[in-house]
Structure formats: C-alpha cells, structure tokens
C-alpha positions as CSV (number, residue, x, y, z in Angstrom):
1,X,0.0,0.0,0.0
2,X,1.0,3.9,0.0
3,X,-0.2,7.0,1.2
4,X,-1.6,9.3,-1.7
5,X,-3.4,11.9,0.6
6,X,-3.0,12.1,4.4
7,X,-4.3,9.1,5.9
8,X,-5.5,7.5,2.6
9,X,-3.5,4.4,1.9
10,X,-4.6,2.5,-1.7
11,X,-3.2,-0.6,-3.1
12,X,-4.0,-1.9,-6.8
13,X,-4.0,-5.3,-9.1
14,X,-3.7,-4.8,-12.7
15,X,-6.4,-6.7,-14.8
16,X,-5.0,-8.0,-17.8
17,X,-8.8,-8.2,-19.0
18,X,-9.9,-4.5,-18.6
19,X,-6.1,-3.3,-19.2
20,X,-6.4,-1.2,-15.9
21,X,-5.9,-1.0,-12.1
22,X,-8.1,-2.7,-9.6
23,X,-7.5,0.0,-6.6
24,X,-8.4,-0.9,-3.4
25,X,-8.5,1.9,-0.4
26,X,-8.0,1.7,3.5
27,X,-9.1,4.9,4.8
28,X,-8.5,6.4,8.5
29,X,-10.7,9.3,9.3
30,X,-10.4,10.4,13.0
31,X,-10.5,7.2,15.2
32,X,-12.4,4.9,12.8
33,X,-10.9,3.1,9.7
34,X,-12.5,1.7,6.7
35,X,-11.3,-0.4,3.8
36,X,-12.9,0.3,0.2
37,X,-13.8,-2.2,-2.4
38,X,-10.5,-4.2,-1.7
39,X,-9.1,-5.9,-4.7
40,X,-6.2,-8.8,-4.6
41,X,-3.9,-8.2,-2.0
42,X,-0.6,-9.1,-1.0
43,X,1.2,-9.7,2.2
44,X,3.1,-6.5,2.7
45,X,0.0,-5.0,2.4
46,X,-2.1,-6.8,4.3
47,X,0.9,-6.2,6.8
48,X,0.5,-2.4,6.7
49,X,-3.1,-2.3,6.9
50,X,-2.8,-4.6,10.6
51,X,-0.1,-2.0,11.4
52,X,-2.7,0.7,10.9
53,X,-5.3,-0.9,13.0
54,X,-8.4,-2.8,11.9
55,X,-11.1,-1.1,10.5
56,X,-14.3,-0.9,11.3
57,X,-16.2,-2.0,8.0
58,X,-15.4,-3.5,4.5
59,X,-17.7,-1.2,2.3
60,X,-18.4,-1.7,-1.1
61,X,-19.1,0.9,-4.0
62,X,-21.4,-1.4,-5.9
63,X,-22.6,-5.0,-6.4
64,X,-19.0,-5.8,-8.7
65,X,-17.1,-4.7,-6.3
66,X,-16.9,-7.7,-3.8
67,X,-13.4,-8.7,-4.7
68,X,-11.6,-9.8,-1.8
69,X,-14.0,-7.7,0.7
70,X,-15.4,-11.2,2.1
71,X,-11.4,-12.6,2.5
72,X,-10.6,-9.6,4.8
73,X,-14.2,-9.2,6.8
74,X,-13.3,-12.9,8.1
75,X,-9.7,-11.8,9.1
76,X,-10.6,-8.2,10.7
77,X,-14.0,-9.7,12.0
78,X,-16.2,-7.0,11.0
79,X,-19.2,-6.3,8.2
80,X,-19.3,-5.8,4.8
81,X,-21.7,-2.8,4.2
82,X,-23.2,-2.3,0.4
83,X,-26.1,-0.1,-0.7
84,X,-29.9,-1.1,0.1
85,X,-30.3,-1.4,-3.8
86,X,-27.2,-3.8,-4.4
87,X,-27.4,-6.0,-1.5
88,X,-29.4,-8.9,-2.6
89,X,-27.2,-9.2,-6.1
90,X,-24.5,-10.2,-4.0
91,X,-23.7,-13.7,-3.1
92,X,-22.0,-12.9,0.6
93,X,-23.0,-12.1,3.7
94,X,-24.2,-8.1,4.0
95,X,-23.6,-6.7,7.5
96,X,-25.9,-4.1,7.5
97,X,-26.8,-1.6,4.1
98,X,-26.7,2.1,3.9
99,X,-28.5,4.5,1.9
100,X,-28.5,8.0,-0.4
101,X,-27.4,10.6,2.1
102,X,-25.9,8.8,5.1
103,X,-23.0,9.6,7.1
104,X,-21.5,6.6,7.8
105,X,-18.3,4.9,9.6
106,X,-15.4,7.3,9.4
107,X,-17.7,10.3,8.2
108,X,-18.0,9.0,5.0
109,X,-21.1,10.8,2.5
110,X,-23.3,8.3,0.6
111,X,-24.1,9.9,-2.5
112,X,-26.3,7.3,-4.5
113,X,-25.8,7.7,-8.2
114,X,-28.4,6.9,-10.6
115,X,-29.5,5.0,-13.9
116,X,-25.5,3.9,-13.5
117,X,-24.0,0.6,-13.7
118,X,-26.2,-1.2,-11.2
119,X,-29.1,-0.1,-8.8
120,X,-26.8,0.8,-5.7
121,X,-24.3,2.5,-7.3
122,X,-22.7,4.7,-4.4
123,X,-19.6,7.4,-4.4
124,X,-18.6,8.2,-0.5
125,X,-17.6,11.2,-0.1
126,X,-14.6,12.3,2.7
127,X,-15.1,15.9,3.3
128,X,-12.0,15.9,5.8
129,X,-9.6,15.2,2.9
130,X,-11.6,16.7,0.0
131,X,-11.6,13.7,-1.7
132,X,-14.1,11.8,-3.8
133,X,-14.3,8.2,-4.1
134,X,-16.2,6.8,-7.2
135,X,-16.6,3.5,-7.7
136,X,-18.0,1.9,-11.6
137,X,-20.5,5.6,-12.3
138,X,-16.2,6.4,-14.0
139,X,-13.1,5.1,-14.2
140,X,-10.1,6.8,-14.4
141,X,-8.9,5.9,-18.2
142,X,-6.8,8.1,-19.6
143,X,-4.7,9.1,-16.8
144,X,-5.8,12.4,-16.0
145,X,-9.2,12.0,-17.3
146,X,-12.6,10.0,-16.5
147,X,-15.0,8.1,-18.4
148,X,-17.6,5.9,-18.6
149,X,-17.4,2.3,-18.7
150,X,-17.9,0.9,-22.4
151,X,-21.6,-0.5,-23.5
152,X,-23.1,-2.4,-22.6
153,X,-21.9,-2.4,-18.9
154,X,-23.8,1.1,-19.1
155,X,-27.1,0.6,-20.7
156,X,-28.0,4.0,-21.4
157,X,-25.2,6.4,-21.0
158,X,-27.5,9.9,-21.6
159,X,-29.2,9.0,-18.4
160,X,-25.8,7.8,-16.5
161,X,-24.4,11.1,-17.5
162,X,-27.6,13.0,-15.8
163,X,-26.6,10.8,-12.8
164,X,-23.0,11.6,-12.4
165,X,-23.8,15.4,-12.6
166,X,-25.3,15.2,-9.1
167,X,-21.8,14.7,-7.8
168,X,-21.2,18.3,-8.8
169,X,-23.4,19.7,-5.7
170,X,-20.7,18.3,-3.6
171,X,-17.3,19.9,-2.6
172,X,-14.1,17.9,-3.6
173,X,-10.7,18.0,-5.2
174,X,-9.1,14.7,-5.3
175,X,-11.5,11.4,-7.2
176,X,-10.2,8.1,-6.1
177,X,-11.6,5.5,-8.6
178,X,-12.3,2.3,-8.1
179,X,-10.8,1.3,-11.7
180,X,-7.9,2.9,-13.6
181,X,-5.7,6.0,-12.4
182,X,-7.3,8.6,-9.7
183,X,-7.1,11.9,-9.9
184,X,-5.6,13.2,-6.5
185,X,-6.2,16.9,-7.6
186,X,-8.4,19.0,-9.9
187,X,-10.5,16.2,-9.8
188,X,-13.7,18.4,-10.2
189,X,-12.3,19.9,-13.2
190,X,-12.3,16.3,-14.8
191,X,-15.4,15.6,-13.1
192,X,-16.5,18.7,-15.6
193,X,-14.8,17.8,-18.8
194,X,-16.2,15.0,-19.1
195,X,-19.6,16.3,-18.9
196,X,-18.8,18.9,-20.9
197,X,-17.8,16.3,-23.7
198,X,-20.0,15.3,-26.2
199,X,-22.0,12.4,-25.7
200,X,-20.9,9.1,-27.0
201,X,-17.5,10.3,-27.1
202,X,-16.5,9.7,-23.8
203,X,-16.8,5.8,-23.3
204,X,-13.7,3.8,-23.2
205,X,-13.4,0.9,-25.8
C-alpha cells in the first residue's frame, strides 16, 4: 500500500482483461478506519493495513465490487456494508446496508448515483480530505481523465451522465476510482470535462 493523501492508503491489481488498475483503499478518518472495495492483495500490504489498526467496515461501492472484501471481513472480523439497492445481487454475507445521504463509519457521505451501472451504485464522499471516491459511475482511463465504462456495462449512457452530474453539488478535489488512475487533484475539473464532452465520445473501448 501507499499513502496518496493524508491518511489514505490504496493498493491496486492490474487486470490483464480491462487493461487497468483494480485499486483498493484503507481509509483512517479520526479514530475509525474503513477499507474500500479491496481488490487482490498481497502480504506487505495486508501487513500495513494490521499496522494501521483494523477497521471498522469493508464497504463496497457497488454490487462488482466484492473482490476480496469477504477474504478480509473474516480476518478483521467485522461487516461488509453495500447499498440497500445492491445488497441482494451479491452472493456474501451483508452486515448491514446504507443509503443516499448517510453519514457513515469514518464520516463518510453516501451519494447514491443513478441510472449507473447497477441499482446501488454509491460514491462516499470524505469531506475531511476533499476527496471523492467513485466506484464503476467512472473510471479513471486516460490518466488524467474519467470516463464511462464501455456499453453495454452502461445501458443508457445519456441517463448515467444526468446521474453523475449530481456529484457536482458536492465539494471535492481529489477522485479516487475504483478502476484505472485517480485523480488526487483537480478532480472536479475532470469531473466537468467530461460532462462537458459530447455524448458518445467519452466511453472507453
């Protein structure tokens, strides 16, 4: 793992498939941690994270983000949390489910966003580090940049775009992603490029 912004560690897996990064993030915020949509892991960094201190939830961005959330619940003994909406299209045990508009462990934001990739799709926002966390509404392909995922993961990308632009009512800089490069600054200056770009122009192949 490393330390992009202060007391945000992230680790990532490359997926030959998708030709991108997997990221995974263990987030400290006061005294309560939290651990992200947590892809494959390795010992060094399952190391740091016990050095940290355990957290106090596995929470998960959407319904394909389980990964190795269900691996690390068992060794930290503690819940996997997931949107209402996405809960039953997962195939492990929920600990409890949160909703649009929560404040939840570490004083993370649920913001739900809609018509995207599944029903529950969440970003969390962490208003003590400015920071964004997005998990399949983008991904962060090109470096730099975000986009949406290619059809037909998105089914109608006009309404997924309407859906994103909700995120703009909220105050950030940095947009950790859940797939592909985040953007640790000027992240809501990407956030409104690629809105502003025309439509159909912005998936990634």
């Amino acid at each position: 793992m490393k330390e992009i912004l202060p007391d945000i560690h992230t680790w990532s897996c490359f997926s030959e498939q998708k030709g991108l990064d997997f990221n995974g993030l263990y987030i400290r915020s006061g005294r309560e941690a939290v651990i992200v949509d947590p892809p494959q892991y390795g010992e060094e960094d399952l190391r740091q994270m016990e050095a940290l201190g355990a957290p106090r939830a596995i929470l998960l961005t959407n319904k394909d983000h389980v990964r190795r959330s269900a691996e690390l619940a068992a060794r930290f003994g503690v819940p996997i949390r997931i949107h209402e909406a996405d809960a039953p299209l997962v195939n492990i045990p929920i600990g409890s489910v949160f909703r649009d508009g929560d404040v939840i462990e570490a004083g993370l934001r649920v913001i739900q966003v809609p018509d995207s990739k599944s029903p529950g799709e969440t970003a969390l926002l962490l208003g003590a580090s400015n920071a964004l966390i997005i998990g399949d509404a983008l991904i962060g392909k090109p470096a730099g940049r975000l986009s949406l995922l290619p059809s037909p993961m998105i089914k109608d990308p006009e309404k997924a775009r309407r859906g994103i632009r909700r995120l703009l009512e909220f105050p950030f800089d940095a947009v950790l992603v859940g797939d592909g490069s985040s953007i640790l600054s000027g992240g809501k200056a990407a956030l409104e490029a690629f809105l502003s770009t025309p439509p159909g122009t912005d998936g990634v192949a």
